[in-house]
C-alpha positions as CSV (number, residue, x, y, z in Angstrom):
1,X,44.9,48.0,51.1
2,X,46.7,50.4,54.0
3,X,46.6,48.6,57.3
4,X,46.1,52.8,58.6
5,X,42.4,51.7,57.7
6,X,39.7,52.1,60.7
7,X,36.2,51.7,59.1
8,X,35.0,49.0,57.1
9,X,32.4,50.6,54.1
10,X,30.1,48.5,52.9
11,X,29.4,50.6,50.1
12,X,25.5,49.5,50.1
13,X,24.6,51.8,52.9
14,X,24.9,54.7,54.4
15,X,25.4,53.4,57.6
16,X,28.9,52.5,57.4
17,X,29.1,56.4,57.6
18,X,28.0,56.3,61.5
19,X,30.9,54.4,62.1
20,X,33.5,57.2,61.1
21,X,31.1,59.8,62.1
22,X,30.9,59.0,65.8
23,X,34.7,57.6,66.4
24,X,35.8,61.1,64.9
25,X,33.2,62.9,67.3
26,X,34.0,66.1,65.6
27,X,33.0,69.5,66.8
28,X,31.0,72.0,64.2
29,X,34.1,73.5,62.5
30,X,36.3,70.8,62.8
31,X,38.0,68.1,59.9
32,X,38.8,65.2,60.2
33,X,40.4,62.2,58.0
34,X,39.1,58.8,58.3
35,X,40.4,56.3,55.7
36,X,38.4,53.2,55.1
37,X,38.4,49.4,54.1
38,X,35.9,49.8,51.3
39,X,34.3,46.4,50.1
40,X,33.5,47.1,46.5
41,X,30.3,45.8,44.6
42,X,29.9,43.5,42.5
43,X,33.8,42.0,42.6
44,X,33.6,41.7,46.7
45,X,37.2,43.3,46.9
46,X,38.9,45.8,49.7
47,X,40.4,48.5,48.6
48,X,41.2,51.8,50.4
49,X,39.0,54.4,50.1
50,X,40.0,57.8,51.4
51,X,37.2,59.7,53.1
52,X,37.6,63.3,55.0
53,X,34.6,64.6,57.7
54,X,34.2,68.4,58.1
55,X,31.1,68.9,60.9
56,X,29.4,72.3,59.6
57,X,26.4,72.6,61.7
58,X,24.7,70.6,64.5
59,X,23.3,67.8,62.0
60,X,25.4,68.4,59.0
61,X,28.8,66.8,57.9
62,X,31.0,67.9,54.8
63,X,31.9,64.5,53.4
64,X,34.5,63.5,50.6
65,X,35.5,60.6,49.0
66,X,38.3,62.2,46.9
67,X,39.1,58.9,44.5
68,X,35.5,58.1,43.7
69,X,35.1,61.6,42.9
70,X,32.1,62.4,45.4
71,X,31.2,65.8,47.4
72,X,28.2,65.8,49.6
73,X,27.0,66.8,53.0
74,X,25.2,64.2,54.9
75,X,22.5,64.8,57.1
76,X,22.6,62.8,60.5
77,X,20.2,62.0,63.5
78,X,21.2,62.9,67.1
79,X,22.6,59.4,67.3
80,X,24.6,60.0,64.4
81,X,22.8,58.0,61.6
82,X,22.9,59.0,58.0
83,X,19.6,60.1,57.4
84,X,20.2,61.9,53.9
85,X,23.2,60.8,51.6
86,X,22.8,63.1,48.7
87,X,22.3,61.1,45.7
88,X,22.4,57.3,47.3
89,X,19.9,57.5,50.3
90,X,17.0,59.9,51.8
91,X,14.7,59.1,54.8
92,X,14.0,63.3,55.0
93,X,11.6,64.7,52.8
């Protein structure tokens, strides 16, 4: 695992997003990169998982996970709290 890791992810829930989401305290427009320690399930291993933020709107953030494959835009509270992970976890209807 690279020691240029920040973040832990969890993997189980979308709130290991905040983490990234609020350190990188990106303005609408802006990209950022924030690798992370990624605790896989169900073989409780670290392994680096690359992950890039692009903030395009007020509530809405671009996300990628290159190596697993994954494109989605996430959907955050004022606070910064996933509240919609397209295709893992919803709290919006």
């Amino acid at each position: 695992m690279s020691a240029n890791c920040l973040d832990l992810d969890l993997g189980f829930t979308p709130a290991t997003n905040m983490i990234a989401i609020r350190r990188l305290r990106l303005k609408v427009g802006e990209r950022g990169d924030a690798p992370a320690a990624w605790l896989t399930l169900p073989d409780l291993k670290l392994r680096t998982l690359p992950q890039t933020y692009t903030r395009s709107g007020k509530s809405d953030y671009r996300y990628e996970a290159p190596s697993e494959g994954y494109r989605g835009t996430l959907q955050v509270s004022r606070i910064g709290a996933v509240i919609k992970y397209p295709g893992l976890f919803s709290i919006v209807e």
